[in-house]
mmCIF file of the N, C-alpha and C atoms, coordinates in Angstrom:
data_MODEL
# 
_entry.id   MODEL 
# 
loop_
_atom_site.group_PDB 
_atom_site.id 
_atom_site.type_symbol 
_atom_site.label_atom_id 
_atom_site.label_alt_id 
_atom_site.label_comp_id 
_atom_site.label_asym_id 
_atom_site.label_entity_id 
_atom_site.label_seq_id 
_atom_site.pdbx_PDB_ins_code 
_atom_site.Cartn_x 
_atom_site.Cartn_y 
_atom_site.Cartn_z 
_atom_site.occupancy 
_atom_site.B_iso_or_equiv 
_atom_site.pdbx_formal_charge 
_atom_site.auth_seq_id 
_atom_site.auth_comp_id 
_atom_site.auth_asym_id 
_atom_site.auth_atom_id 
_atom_site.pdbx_PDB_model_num 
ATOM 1   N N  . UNK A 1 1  ? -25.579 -86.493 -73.939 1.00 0.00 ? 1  UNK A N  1 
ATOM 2   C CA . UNK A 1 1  ? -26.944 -86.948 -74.030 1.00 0.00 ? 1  UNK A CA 1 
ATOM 3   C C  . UNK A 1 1  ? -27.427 -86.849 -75.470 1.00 0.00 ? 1  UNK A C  1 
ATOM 4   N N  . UNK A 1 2  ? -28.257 -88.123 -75.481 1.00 0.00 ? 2  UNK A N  1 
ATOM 5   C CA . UNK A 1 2  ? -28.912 -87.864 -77.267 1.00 0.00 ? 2  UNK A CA 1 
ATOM 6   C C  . UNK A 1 2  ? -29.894 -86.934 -77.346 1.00 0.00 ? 2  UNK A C  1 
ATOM 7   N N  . UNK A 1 3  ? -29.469 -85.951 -78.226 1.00 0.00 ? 3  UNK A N  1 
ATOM 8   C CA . UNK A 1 3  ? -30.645 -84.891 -78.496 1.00 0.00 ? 3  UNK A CA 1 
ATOM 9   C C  . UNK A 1 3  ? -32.266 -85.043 -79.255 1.00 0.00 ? 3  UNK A C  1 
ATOM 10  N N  . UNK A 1 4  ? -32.360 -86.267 -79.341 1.00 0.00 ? 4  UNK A N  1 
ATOM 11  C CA . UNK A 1 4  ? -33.578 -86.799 -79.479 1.00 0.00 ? 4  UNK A CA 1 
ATOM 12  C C  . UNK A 1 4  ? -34.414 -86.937 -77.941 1.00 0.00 ? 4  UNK A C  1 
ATOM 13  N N  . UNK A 1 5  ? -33.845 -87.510 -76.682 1.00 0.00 ? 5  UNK A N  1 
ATOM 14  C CA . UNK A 1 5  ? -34.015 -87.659 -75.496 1.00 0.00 ? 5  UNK A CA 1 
ATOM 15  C C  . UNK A 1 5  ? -33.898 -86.739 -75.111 1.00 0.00 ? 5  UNK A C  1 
ATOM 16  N N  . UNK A 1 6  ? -33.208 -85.601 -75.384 1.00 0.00 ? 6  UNK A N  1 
ATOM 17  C CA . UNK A 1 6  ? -33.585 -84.122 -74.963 1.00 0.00 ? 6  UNK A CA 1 
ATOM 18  C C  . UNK A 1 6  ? -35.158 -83.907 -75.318 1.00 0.00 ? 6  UNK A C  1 
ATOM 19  N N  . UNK A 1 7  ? -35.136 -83.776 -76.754 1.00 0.00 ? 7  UNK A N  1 
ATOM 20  C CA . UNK A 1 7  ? -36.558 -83.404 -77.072 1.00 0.00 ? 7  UNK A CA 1 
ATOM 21  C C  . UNK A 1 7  ? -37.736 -83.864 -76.624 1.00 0.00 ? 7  UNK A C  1 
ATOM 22  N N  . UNK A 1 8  ? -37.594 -85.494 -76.186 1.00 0.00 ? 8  UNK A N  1 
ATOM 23  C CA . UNK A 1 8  ? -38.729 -85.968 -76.089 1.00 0.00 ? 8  UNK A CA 1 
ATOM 24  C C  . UNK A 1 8  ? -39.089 -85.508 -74.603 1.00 0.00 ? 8  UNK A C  1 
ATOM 25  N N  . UNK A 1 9  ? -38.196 -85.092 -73.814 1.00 0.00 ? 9  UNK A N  1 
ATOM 26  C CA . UNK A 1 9  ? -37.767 -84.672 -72.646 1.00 0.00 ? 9  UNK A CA 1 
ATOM 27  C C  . UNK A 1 9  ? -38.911 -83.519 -72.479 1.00 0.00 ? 9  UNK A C  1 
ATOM 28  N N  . UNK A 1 10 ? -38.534 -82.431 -73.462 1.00 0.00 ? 10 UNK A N  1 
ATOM 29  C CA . UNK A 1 10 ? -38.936 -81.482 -73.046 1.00 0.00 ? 10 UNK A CA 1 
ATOM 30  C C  . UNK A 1 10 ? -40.286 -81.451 -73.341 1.00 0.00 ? 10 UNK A C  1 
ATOM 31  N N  . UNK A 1 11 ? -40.642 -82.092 -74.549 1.00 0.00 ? 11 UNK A N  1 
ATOM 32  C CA . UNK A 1 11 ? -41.883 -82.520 -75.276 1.00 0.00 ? 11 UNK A CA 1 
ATOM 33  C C  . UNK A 1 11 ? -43.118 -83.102 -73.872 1.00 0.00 ? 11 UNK A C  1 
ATOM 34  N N  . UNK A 1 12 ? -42.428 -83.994 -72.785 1.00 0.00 ? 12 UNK A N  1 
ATOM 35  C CA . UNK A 1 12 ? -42.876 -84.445 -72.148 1.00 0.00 ? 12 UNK A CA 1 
ATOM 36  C C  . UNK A 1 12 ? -42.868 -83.520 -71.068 1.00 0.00 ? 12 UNK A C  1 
ATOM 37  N N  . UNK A 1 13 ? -42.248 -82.855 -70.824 1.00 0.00 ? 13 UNK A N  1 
ATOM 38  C CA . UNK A 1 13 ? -42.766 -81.491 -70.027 1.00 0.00 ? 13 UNK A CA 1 
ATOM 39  C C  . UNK A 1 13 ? -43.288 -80.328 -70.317 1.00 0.00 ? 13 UNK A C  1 
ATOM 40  N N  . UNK A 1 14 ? -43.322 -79.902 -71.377 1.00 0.00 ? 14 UNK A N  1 
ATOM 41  C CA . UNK A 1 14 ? -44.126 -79.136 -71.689 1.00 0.00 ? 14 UNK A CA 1 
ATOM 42  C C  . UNK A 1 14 ? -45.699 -79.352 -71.541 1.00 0.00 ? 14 UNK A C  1 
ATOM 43  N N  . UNK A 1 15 ? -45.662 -80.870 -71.924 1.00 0.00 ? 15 UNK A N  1 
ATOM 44  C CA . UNK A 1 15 ? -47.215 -81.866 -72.260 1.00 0.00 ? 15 UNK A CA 1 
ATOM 45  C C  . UNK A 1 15 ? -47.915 -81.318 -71.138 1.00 0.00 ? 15 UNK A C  1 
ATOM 46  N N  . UNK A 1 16 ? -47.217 -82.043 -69.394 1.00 0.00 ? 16 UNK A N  1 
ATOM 47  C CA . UNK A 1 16 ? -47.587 -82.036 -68.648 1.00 0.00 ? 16 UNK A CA 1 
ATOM 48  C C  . UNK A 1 16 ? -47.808 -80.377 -68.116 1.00 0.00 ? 16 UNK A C  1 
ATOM 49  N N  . UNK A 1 17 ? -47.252 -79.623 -67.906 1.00 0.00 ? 17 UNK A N  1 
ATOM 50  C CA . UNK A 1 17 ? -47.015 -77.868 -67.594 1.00 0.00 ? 17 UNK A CA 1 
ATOM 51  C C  . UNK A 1 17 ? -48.357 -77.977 -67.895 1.00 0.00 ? 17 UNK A C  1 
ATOM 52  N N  . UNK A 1 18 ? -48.586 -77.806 -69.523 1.00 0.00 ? 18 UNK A N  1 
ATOM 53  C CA . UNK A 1 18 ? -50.085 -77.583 -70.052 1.00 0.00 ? 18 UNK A CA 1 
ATOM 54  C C  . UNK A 1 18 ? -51.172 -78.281 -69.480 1.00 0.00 ? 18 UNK A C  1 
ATOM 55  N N  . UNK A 1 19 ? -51.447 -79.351 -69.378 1.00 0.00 ? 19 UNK A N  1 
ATOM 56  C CA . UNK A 1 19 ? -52.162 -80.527 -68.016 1.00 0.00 ? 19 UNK A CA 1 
ATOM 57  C C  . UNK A 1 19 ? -52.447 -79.629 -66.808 1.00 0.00 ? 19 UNK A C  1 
ATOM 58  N N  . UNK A 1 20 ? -51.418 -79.305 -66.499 1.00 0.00 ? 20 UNK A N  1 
ATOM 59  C CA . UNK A 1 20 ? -51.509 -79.112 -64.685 1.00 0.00 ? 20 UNK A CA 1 
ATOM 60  C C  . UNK A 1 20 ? -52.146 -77.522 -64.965 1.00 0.00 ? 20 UNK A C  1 
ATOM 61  N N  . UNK A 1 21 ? -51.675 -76.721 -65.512 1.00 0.00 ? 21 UNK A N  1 
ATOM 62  C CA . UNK A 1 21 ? -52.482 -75.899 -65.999 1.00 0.00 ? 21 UNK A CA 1 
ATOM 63  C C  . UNK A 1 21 ? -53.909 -75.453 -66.421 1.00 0.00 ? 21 UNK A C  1 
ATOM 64  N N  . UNK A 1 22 ? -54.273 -76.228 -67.385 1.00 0.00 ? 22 UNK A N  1 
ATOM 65  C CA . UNK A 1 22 ? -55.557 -76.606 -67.988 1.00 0.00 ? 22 UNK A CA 1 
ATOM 66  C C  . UNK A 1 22 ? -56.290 -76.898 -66.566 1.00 0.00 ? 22 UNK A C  1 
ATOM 67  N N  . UNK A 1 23 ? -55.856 -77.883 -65.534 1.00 0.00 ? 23 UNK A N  1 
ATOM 68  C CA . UNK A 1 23 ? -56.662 -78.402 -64.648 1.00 0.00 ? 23 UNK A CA 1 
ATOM 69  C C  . UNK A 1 23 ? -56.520 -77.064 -63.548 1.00 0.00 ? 23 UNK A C  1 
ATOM 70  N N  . UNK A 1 24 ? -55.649 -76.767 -63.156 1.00 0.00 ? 24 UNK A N  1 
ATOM 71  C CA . UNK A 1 24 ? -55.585 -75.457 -62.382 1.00 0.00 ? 24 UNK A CA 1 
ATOM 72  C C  . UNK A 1 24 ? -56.862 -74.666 -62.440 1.00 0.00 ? 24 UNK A C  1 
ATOM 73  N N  . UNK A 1 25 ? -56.471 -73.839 -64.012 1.00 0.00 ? 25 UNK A N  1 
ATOM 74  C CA . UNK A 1 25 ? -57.880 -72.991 -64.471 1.00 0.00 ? 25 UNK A CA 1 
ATOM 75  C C  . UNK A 1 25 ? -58.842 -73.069 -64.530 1.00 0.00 ? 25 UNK A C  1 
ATOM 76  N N  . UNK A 1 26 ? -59.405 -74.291 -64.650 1.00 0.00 ? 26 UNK A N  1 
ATOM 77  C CA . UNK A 1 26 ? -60.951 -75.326 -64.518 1.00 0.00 ? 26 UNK A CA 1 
ATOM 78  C C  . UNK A 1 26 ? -60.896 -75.198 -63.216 1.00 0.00 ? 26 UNK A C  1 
ATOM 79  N N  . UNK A 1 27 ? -60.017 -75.453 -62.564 1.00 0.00 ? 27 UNK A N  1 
ATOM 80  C CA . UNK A 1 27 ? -60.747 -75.290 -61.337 1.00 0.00 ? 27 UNK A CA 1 
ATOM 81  C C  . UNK A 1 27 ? -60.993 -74.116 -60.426 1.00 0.00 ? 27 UNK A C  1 
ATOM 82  N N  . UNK A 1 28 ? -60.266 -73.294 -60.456 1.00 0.00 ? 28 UNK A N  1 
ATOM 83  C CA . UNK A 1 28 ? -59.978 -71.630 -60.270 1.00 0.00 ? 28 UNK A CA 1 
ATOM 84  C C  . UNK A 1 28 ? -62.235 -71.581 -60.959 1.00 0.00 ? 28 UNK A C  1 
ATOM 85  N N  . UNK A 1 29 ? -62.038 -71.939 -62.050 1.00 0.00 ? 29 UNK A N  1 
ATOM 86  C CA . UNK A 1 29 ? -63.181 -70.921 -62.787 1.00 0.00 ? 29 UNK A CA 1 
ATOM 87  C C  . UNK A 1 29 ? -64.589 -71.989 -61.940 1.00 0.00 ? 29 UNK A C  1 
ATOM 88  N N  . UNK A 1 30 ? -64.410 -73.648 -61.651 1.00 0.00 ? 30 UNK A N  1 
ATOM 89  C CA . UNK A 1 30 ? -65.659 -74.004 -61.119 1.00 0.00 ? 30 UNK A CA 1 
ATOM 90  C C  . UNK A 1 30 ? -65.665 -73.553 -59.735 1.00 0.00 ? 30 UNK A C  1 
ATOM 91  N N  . UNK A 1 31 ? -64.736 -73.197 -58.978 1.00 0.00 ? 31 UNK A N  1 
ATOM 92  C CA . UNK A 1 31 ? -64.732 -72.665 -57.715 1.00 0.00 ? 31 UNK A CA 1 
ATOM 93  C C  . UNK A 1 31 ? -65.656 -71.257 -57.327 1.00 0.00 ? 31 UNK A C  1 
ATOM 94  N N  . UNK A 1 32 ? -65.361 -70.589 -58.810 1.00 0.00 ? 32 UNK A N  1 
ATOM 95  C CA . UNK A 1 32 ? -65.989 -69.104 -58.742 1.00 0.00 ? 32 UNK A CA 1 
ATOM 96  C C  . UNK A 1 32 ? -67.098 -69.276 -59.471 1.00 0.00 ? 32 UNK A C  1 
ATOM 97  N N  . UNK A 1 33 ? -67.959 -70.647 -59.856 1.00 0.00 ? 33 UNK A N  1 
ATOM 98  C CA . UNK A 1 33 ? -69.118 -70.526 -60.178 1.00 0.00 ? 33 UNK A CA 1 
ATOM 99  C C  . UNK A 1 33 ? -69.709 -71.077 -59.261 1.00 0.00 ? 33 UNK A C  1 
ATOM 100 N N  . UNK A 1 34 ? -69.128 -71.694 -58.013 1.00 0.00 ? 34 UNK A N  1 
ATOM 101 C CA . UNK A 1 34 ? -70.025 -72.685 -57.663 1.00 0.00 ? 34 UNK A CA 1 
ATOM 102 C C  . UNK A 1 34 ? -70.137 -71.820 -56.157 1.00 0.00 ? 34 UNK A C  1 
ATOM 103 N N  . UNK A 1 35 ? -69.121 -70.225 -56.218 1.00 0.00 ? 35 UNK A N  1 
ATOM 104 C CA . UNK A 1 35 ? -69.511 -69.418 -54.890 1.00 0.00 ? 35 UNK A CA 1 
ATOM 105 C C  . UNK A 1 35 ? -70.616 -68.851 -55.569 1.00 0.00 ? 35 UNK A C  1 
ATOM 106 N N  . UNK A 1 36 ? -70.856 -68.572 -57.024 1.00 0.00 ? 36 UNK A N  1 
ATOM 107 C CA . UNK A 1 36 ? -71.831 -67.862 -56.957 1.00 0.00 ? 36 UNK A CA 1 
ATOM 108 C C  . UNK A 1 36 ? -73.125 -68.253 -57.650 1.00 0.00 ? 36 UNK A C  1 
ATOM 109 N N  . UNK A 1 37 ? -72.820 -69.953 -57.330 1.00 0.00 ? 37 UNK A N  1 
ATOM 110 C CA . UNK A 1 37 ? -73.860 -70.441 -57.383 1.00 0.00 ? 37 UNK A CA 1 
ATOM 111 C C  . UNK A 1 37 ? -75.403 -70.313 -56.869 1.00 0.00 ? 37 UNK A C  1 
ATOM 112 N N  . UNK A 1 38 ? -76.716 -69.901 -57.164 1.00 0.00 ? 38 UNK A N  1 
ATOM 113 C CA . UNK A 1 38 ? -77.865 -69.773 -56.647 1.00 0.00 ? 38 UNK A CA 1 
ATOM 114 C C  . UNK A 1 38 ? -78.402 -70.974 -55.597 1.00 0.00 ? 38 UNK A C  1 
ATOM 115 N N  . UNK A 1 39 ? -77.552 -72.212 -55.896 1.00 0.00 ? 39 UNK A N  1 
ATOM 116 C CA . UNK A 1 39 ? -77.912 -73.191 -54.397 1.00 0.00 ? 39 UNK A CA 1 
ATOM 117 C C  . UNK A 1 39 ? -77.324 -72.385 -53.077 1.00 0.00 ? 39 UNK A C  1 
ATOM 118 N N  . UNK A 1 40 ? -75.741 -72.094 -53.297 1.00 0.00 ? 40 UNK A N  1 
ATOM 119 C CA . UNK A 1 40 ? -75.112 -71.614 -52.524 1.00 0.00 ? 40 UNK A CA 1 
ATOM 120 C C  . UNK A 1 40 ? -75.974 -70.000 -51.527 1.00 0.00 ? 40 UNK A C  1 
ATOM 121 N N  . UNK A 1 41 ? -76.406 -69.173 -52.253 1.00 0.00 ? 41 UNK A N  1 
ATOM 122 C CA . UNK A 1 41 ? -77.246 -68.185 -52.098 1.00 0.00 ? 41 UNK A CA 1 
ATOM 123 C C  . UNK A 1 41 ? -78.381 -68.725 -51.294 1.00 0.00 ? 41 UNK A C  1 
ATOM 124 N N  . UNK A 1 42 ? -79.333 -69.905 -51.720 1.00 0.00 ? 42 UNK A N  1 
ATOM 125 C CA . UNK A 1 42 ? -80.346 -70.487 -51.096 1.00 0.00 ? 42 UNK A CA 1 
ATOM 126 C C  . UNK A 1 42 ? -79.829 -70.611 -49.862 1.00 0.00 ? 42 UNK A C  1 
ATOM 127 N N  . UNK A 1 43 ? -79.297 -71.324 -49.514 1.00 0.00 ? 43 UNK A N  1 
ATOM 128 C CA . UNK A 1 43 ? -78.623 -72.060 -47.921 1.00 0.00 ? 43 UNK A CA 1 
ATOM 129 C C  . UNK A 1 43 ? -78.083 -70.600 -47.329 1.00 0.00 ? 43 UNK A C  1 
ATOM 130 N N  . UNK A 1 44 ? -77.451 -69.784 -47.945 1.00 0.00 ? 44 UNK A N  1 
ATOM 131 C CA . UNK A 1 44 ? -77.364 -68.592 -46.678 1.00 0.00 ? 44 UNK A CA 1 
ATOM 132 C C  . UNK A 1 44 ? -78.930 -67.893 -46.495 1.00 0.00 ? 44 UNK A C  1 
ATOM 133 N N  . UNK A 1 45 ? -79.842 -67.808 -47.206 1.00 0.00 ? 45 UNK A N  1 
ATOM 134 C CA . UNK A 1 45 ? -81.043 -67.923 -46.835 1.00 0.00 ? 45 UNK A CA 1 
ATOM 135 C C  . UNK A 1 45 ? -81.682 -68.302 -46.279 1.00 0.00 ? 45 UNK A C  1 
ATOM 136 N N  . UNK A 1 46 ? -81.665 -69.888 -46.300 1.00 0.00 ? 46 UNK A N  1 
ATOM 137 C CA . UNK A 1 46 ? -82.346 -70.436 -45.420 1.00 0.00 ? 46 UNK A CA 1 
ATOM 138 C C  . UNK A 1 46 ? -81.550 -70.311 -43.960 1.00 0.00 ? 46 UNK A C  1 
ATOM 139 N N  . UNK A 1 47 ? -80.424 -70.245 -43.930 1.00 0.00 ? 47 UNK A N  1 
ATOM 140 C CA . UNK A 1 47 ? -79.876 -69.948 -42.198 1.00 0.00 ? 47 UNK A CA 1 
ATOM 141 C C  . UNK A 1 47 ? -80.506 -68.671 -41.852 1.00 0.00 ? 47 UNK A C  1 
ATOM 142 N N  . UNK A 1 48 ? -80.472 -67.853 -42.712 1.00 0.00 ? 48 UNK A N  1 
ATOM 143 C CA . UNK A 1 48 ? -81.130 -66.543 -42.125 1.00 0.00 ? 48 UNK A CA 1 
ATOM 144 C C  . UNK A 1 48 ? -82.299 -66.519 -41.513 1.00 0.00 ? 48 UNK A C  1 
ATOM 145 N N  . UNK A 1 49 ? -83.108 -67.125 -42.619 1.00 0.00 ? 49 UNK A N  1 
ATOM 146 C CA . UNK A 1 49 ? -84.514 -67.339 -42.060 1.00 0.00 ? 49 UNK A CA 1 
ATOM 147 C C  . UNK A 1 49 ? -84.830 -68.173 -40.805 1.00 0.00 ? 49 UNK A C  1 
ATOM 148 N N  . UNK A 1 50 ? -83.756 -69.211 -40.646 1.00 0.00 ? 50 UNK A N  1 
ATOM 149 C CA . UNK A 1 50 ? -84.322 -70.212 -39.580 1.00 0.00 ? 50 UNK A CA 1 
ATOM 150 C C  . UNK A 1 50 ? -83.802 -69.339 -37.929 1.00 0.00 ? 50 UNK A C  1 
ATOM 151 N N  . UNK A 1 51 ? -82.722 -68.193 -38.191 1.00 0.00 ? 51 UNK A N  1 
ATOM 152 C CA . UNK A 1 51 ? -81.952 -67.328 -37.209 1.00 0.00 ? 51 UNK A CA 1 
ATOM 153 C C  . UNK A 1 51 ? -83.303 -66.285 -36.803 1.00 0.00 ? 51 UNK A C  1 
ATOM 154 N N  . UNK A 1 52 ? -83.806 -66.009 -38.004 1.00 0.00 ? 52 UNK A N  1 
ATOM 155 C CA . UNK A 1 52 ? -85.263 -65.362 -38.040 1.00 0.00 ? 52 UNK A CA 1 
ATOM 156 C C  . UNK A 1 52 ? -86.581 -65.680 -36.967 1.00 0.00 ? 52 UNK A C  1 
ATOM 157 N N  . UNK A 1 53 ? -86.576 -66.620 -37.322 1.00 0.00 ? 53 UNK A N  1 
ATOM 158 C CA . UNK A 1 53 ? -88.052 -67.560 -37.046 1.00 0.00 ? 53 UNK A CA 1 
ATOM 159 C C  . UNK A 1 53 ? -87.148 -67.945 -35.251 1.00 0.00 ? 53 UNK A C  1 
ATOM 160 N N  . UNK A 1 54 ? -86.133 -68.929 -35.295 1.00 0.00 ? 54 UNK A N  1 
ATOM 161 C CA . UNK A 1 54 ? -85.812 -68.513 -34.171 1.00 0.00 ? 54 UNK A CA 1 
ATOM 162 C C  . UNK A 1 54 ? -85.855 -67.465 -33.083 1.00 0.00 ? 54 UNK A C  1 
ATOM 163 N N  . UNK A 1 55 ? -85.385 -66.378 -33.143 1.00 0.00 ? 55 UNK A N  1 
ATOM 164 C CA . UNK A 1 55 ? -85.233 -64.949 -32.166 1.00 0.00 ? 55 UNK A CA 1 
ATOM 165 C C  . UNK A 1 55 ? -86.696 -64.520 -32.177 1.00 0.00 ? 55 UNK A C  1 
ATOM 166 N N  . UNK A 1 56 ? -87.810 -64.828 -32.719 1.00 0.00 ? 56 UNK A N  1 
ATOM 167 C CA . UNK A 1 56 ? -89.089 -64.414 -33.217 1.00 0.00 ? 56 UNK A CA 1 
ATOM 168 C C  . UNK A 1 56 ? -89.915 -64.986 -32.382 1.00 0.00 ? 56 UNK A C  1 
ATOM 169 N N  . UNK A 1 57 ? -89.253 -66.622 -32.351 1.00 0.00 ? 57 UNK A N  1 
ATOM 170 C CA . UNK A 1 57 ? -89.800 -67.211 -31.085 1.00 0.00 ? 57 UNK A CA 1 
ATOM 171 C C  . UNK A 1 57 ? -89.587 -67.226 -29.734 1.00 0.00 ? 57 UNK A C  1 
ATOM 172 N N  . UNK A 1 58 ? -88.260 -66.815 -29.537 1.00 0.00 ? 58 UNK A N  1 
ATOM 173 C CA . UNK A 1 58 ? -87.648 -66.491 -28.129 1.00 0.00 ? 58 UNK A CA 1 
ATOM 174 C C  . UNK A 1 58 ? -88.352 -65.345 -27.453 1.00 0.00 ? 58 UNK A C  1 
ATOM 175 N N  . UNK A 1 59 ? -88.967 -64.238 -28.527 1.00 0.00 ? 59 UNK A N  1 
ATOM 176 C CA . UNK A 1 59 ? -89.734 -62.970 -28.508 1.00 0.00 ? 59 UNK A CA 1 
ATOM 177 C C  . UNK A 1 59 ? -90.937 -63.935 -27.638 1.00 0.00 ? 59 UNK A C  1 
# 
């Protein structure tokens, strides 16, 4: 094999490794902002409250 086509070889996998990577970690890190996102917080709130107001009325 030509060792130029090696290189470009590896050149071209390395490229990608780093890609799939890069996108991995972005998403790993928007996953763990978007649990501790303050919308996310709202909406278990509001179920609470409506579980609230519910049983309040069954009272």
């Amino acid at each position: 094999m030509n060792v130029a086509l090696i290189h470009d070889r590896l050149h071209i996998k390395t490229f990608w490794e780093k890609r799939i990577n890069t996108q991995c970690q972005n998403a790993d890190s928007e996953e763990q902002r978007m649990n501790k996102s303050a919308l996310k917080l709202r909406g278990e709130w509001l179920v609470r409250l409506e579980n609230r107001t519910k049983h309040l009325k069954s009272l």
